[in-house]
C-alpha positions in Angstrom: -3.4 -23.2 -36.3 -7.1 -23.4 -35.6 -10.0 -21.8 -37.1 -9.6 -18.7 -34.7 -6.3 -18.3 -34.9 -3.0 -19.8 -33.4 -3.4 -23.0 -31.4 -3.0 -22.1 -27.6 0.4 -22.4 -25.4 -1.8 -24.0 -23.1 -4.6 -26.3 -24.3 -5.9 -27.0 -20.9 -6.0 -23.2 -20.5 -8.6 -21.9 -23.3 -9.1 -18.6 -21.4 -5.2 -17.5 -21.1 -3.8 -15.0 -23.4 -0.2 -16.4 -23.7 1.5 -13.1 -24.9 0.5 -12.2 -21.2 0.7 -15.6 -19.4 4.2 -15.9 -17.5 5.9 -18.9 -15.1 7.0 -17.4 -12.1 10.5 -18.5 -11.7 12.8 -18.4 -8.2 15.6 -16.5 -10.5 13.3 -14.0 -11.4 13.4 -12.6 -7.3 17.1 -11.9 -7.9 18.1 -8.8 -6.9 21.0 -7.6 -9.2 21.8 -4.1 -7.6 20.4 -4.4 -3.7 18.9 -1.2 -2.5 21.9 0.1 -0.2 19.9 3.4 2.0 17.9 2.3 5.2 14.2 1.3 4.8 11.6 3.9 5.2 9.1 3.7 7.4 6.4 5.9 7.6 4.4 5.6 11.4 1.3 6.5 11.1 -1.3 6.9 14.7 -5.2 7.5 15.3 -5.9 10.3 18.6 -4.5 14.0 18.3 -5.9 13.7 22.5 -2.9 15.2 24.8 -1.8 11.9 26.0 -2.6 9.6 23.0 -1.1 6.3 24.0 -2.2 5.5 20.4 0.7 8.1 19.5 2.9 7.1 22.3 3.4 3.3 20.8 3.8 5.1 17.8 6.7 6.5 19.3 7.9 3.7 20.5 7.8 1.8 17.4 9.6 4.7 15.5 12.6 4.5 18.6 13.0 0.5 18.1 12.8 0.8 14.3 15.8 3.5 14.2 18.1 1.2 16.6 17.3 -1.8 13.9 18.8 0.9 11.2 15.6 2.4 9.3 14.7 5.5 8.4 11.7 6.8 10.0 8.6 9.7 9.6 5.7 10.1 12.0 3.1 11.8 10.2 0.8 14.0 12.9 -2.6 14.0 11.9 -3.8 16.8 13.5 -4.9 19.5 11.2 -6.0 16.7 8.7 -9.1 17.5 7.3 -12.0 14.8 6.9 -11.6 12.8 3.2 -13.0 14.9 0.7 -13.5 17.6 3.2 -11.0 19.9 1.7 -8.8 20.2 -1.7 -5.7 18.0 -2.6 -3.6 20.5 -2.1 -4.4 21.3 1.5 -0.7 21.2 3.1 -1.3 18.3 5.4 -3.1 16.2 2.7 -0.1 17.0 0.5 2.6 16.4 3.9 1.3 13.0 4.1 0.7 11.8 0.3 4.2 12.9 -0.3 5.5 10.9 3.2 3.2 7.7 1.8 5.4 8.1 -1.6 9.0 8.6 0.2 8.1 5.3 2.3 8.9 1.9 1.3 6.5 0.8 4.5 4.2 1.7 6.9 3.6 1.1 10.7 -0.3 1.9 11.5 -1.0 1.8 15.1 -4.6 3.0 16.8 -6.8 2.8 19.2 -9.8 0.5 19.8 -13.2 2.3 19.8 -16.3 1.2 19.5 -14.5 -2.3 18.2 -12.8 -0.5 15.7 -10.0 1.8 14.3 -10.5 5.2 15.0 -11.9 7.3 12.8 -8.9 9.6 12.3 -6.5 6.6 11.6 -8.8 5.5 8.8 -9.0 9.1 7.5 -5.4 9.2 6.7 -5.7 6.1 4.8 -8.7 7.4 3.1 -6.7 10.3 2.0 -4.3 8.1 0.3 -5.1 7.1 -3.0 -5.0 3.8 -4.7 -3.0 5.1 -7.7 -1.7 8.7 -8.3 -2.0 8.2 -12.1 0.7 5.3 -13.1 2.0 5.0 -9.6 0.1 3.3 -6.8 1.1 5.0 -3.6 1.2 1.6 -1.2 1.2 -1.2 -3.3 3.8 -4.0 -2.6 5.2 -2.1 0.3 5.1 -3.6 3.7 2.9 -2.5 6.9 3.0 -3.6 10.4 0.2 -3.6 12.7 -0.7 -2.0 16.7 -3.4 -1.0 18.5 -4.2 -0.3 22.2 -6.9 -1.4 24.4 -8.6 1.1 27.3 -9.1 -2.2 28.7 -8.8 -6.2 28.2 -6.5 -7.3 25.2 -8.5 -7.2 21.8 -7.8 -7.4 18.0 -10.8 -5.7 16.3 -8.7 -2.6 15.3 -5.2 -5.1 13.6 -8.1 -7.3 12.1 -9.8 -4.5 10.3 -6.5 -2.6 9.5 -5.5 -5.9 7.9 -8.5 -6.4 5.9 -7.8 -2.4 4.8 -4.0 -3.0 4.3 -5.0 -5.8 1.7 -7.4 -3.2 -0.4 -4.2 -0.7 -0.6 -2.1 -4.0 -1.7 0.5 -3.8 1.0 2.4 -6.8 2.2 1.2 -6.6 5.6 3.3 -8.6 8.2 2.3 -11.9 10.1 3.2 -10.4 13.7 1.5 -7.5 15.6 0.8 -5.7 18.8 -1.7 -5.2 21.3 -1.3 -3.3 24.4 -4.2 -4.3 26.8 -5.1 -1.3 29.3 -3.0 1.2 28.1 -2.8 3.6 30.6 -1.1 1.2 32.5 1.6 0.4 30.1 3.5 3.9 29.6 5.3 6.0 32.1 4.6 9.7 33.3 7.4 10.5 30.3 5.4 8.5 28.1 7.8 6.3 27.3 6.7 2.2 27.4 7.8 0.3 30.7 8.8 -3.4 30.3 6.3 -5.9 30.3 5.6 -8.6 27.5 3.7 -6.3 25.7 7.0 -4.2 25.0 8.6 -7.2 24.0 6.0 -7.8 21.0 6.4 -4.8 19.8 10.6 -5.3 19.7 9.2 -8.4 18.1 7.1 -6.8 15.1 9.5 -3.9 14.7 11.8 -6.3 13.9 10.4 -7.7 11.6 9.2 -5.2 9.8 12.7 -4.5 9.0 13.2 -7.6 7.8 10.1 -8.1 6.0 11.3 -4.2 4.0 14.6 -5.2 3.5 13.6 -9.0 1.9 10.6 -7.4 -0.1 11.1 -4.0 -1.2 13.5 -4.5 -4.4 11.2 -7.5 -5.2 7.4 -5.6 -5.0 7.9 -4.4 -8.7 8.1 -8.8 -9.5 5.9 -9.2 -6.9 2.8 -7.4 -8.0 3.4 -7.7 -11.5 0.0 -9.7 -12.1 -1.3 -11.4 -15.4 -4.6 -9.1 -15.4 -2.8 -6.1 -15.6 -0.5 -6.8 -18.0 -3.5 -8.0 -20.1 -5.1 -5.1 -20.0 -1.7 -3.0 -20.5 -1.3 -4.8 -23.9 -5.3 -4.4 -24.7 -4.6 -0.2 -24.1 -0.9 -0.7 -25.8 -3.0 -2.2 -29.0 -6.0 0.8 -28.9 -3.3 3.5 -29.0 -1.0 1.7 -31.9 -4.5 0.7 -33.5 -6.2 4.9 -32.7 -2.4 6.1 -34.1 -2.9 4.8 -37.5 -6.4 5.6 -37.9 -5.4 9.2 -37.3 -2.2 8.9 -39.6 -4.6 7.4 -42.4 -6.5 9.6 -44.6 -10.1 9.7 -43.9 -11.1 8.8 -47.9 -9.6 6.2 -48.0 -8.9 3.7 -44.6 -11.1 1.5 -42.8 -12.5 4.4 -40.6 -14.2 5.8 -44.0 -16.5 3.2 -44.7 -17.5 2.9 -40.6 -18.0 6.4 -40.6 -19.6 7.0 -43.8 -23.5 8.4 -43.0 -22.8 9.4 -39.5 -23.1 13.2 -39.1 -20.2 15.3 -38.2 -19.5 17.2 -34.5 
């Protein structure tokens, strides 16, 4: 014991609360009942134009991803109204927060402009939120990363959809695509013709699949974090400790004497 109270787990560690502090352990990623259904994917694109070829990858993506056995959604964004531009429950804000819950990743794929995402790619990610009270729509589930190019090959868009895919806390994959000079990449059917560009994009389906299908029983380990479980026990203590100043009589328990003088509401 010390003069504060129980003598640390950890001397070298002053600052660690040890009811909270846990070794990560490689028989803690066991999976004791494997998730048997397909991975779902949601697809998500940035143009509602005609002929988006941000859309067309899109669909691409979503073909490759079925023949590698997941279970896909493309959400269409057209109709979606600007973040905060309508209420929650405006049905395509409500299609595409439910489609973010059902998925256990995402593929986000848009175009480059002005050497970024576009703005209606990053409007469906603005509309979904960080946490839907105890759930967090996207944390620990995987995202893969596309973007096309009107003209030479460039990665402005994936970088800045990384750097956004690590704020919503999603595992985003190592491999992605970009598809220099679109227009010359997809058929009059809009479907992709061969070239090494298709070939990434096999690539980064693929493993996307893999990536779900090693990860998504695991996220709950995964993102279990020392902070949060801190502060879960800090809230868990102010209920227990607000429950028994409300079961104790007001005469006669601590809160009498720390309330005594203060005027009543």
């Amino acid at each position: 014991m010390t003069a504060d109270g129980p003598a640390s787990a950890y001397p070298t560690l002053p600052n660690i609360d040890p009811a909270c502090f846990e070794i990560p352990g490689a028989q803690l990623l066991d999976v004791k009942t494997p998730s048997r259904h397909p991975p779902r994917i949601l697809l998500l694109y940035g143009s509602v134009r005609k002929r988006s070829y941000s859309r067309l990858l899109a669909c691409e993506a979503q073909r490759l991803l079925e023949a590698f056995g997941a279970e896909t959604r493309l959400f269409h964004p057209d109709g979606l109204p600007l973040p905060d531009g309508a209420p929650e429950d405006h049905p395509k804000v409500k299609e595409l927060r439910e489609l973010a819950a059902w998925s256990e990743g995402m593929v986000w794929c848009s175009p480059e402009r002005h050497g970024a995402m576009s703005a209606i790619l990053k409007a469906q990610i603005d509309w979904i939120p960080l946490a839907v009270g105890a759930v967090r729509p996207t944390q620990g589930k995987t995202l893969a990363l596309m973007q096309v190019c009107g003209g030479s090959q460039s990665f402005n868009a994936v970088n800045q959809m990384r750097v956004l895919g690590r704020w919503m806390r999603m595992f985003t994959i190592p491999n992605q695509s970009s598809v220099a000079k679109a227009f010359n990449e997809f058929d009059e059917a809009g479907r992709m013709r061969p070239s090494a560009f298709y070939d990434r994009v096999v690539d980064v389906m693929e493993e996307m699949v893999k990536m779900t299908l090693l990860l998504r029983d695991r996220a709950p380990y995964l993102v279990d974090r020392y902070s949060e479980r801190k502060e879960s026990a800090e809230e868990l203590s102010k209920r227990v400790n607000l429950a028994a100043a409300v079961d104790t009589p007001p005469c006669c328990g601590p809160a009498a004497s720390a309330n005594k003088g203060m005027p009543s509401r």
